[in-house]
PLY file of the C-alpha trace (Angstrom):
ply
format ascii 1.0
element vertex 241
property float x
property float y
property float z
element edge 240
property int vertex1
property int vertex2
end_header
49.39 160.25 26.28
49.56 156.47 25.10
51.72 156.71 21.50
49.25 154.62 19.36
46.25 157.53 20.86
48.65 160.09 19.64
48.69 158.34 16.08
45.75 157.68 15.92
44.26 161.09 16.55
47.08 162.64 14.00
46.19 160.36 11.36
42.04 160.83 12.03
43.18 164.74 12.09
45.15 164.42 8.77
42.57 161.87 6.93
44.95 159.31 7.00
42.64 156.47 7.95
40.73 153.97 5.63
36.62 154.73 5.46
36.33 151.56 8.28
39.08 152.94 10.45
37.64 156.37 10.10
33.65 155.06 10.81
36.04 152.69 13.73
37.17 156.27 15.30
33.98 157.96 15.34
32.24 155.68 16.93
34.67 155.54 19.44
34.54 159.20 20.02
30.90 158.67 20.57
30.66 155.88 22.94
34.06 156.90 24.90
33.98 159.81 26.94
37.15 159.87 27.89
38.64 159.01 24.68
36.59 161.75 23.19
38.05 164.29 25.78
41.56 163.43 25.65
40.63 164.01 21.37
39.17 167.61 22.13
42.44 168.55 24.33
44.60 167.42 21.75
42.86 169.12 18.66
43.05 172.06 21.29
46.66 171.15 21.98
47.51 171.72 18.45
45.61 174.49 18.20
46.89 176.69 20.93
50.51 175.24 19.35
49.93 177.19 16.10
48.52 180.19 17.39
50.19 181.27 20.77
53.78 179.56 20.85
56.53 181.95 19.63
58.24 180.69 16.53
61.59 179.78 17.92
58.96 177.32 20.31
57.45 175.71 16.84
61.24 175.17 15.44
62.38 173.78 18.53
59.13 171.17 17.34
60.32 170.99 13.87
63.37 170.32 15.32
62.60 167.38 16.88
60.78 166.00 13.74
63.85 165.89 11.55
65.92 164.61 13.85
63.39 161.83 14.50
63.63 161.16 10.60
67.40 160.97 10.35
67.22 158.41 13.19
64.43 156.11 12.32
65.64 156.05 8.57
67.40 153.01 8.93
64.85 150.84 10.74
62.81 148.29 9.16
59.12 149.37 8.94
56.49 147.79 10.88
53.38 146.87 9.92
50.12 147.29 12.58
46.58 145.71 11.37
45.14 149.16 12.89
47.59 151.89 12.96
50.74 152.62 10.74
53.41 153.88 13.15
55.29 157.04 11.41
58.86 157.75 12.89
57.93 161.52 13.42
55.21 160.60 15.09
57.36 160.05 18.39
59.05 163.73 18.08
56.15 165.88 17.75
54.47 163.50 20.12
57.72 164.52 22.70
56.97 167.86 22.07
53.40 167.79 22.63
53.88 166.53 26.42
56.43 169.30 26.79
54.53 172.64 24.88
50.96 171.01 26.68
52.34 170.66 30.07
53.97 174.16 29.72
50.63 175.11 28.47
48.65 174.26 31.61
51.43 176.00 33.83
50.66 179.09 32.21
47.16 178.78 32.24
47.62 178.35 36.00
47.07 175.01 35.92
43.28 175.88 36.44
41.89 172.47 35.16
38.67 171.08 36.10
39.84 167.54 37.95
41.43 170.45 40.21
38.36 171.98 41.48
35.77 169.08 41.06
35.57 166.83 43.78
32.15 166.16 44.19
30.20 163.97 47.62
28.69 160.86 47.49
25.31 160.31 46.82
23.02 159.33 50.05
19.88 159.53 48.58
18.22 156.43 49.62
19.90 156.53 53.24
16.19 155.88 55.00
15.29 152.93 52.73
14.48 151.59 49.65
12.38 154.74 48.45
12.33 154.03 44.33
14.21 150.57 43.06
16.11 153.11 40.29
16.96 155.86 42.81
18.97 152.78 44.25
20.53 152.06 41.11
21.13 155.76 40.21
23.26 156.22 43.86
25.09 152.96 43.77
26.35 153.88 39.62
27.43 157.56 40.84
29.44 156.68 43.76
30.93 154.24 41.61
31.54 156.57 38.64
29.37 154.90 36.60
28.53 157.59 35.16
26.31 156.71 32.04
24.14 153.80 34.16
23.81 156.84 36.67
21.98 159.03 33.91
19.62 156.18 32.29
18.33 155.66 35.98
17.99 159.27 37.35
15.82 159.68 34.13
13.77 157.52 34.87
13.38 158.64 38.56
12.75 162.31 37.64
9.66 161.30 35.65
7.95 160.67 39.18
10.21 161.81 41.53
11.60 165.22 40.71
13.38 166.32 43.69
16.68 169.00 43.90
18.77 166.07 45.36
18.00 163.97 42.70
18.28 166.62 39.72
21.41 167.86 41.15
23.45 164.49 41.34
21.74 164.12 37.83
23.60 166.78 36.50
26.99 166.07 38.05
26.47 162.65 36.01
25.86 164.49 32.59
28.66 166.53 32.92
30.90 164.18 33.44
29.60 162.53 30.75
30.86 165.82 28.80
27.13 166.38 28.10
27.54 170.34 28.37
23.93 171.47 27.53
22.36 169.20 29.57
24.13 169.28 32.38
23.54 173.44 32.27
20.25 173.11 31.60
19.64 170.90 34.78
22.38 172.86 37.09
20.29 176.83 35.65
17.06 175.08 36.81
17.93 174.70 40.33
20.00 177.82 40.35
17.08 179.45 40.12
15.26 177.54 42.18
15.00 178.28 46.46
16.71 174.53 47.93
20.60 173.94 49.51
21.46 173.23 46.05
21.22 176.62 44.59
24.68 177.93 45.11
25.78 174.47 44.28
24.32 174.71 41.16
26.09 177.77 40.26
29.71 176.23 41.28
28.90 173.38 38.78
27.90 176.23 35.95
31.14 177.59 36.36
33.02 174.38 36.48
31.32 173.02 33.19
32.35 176.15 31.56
35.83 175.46 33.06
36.28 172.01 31.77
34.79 173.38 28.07
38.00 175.82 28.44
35.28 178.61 28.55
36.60 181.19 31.19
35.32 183.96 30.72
31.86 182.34 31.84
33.47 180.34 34.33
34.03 183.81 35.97
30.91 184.93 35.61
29.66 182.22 37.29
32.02 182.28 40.05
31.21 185.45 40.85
27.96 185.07 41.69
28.55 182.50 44.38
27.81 184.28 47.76
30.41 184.08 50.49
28.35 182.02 52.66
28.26 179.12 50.39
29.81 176.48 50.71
31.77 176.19 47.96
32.91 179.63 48.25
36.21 179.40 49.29
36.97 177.17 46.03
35.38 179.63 44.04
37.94 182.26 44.96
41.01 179.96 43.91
39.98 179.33 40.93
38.97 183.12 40.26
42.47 183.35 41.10
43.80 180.92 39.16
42.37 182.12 35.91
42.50 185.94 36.70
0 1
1 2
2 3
3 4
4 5
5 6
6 7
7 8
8 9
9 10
10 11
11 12
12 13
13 14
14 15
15 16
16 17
17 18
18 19
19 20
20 21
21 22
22 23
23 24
24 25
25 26
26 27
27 28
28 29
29 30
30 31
31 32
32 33
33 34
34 35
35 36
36 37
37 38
38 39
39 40
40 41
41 42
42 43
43 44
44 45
45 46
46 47
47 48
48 49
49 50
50 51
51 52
52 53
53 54
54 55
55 56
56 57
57 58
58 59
59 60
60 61
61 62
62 63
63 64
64 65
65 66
66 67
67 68
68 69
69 70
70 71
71 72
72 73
73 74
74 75
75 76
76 77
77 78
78 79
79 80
80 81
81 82
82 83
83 84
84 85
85 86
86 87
87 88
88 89
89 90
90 91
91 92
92 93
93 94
94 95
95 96
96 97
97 98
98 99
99 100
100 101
101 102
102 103
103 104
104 105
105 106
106 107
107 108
108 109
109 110
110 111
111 112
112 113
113 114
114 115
115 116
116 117
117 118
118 119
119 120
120 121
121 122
122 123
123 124
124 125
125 126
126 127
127 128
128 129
129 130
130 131
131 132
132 133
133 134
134 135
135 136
136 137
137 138
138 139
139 140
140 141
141 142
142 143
143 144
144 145
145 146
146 147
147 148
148 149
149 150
150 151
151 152
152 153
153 154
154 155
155 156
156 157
157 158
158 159
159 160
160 161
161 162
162 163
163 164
164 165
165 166
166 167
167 168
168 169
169 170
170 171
171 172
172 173
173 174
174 175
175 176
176 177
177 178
178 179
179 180
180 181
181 182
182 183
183 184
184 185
185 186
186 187
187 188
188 189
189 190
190 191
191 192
192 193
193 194
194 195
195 196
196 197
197 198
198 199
199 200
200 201
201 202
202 203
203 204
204 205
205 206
206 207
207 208
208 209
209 210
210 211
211 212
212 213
213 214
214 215
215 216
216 217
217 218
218 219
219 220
220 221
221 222
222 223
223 224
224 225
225 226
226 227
227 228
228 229
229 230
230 231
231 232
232 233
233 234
234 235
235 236
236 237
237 238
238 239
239 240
């Protein structure tokens, strides 16, 4: 993780910031969804840290932040307009990487970018059938995730078809927009089209990627063993078994 991140999620964490570089942060968070998941895995990070590591893990990170004192003692402090970079910062930073990467090696390494790789949209492959539906296809298969969204909603006023909800609520989750994306993917799991069983693989991976795994399992259970995303659904049952 980039150092001045790291900072400035410790000093957001530890109400460090000024009132403007706090409101600064926030919004952030909200316009930035992949600032605002990296955030969540760190608070996480920390979390699991305090909890779950054996104390002779935590010294090993105390460790680090007093030797990081002793060494950047001498060295003439440097002023950022943004961020104030703290010496100890760059220890407990170093052990971060190391306790979260041994983290996710326990956990079985059962993270979402693992077990999502989702198709291409081809809705409009015979033509020109809504001037949005265009728009929506060309912004998913270019990850554009949020310009995706504002144009499948507009679509599904007139046009609400499984294809079209579906790659609708691939968008909103990886947007990180949990509830919606659950509400869409339930709706077609209960519905009768090819996406049904898809829909339930996406359930389970939203719960996945919201460290939720006990649903996740649930989910995966359900998925029959002539669906297509069966197979997948097994090694990740595995995984987090």
């Amino acid at each position: 993780m980039n150092e001045e991140l790291y900072i400035t999620f410790e000093n957001y964490l530890n109400n460090e910031m000024s009132q403007e570089e706090q409101l600064e942060f926030e919004n952030q968070l909200q316009n930035d969804a992949d600032i605002r998941q990296k955030f969540e895995i760190y608070k996480e990070t920390n979390a699991f840290l305090e909890t779950k590591f054996s104390s002779e893990t935590l010294a090993f990170k105390n460790n680090l932040d007093t030797i990081s004192k002793e060494h950047f003692a001498e060295k003439k402090e440097e002023k950022s307009k943004v961020i104030q970079f703290k010496p100890w910062h760059y220890a407990v930073a170093a052990s971060i990487a190391i306790l979260f990467g041994t983290w996710f090696m326990m956990q079985g390494n059962s993270d979402y970018s693992e077990f999502y790789q989702h198709e291409n949209a081809n809705l409009v492959e015979r033509g020109s059938i809504i001037k949005n539906l265009k728009a929506a296809q060309e912004a998913f298969n270019a990850k554009k995730y949020k310009v995706a969204i504002e144009n499948f909603e507009i679509v599904l006023k007139d046009y609400d078809k499984p294809e079209v909800r579906y790659f609708y609520g691939i968008s909103l989750l990886e947007e990180n927009r949990f509830v919606d994306a659950e509400t869409t993917f339930t709706k077609l799991q209960s519905g009768t089209s090819i996406y049904k069983d898809k829909a339930t693989y996406n359930l389970a991976l939203s719960k996945l990627k919201q460290k939720q795994l006990e649903e996740c399992k649930t989910y995966l259970k359900q998925i029959p063993k002539d669906a297509e995303d069966y197979e997948k659904a097994q090694k990740l049952l595995k995984k987090i078994d």
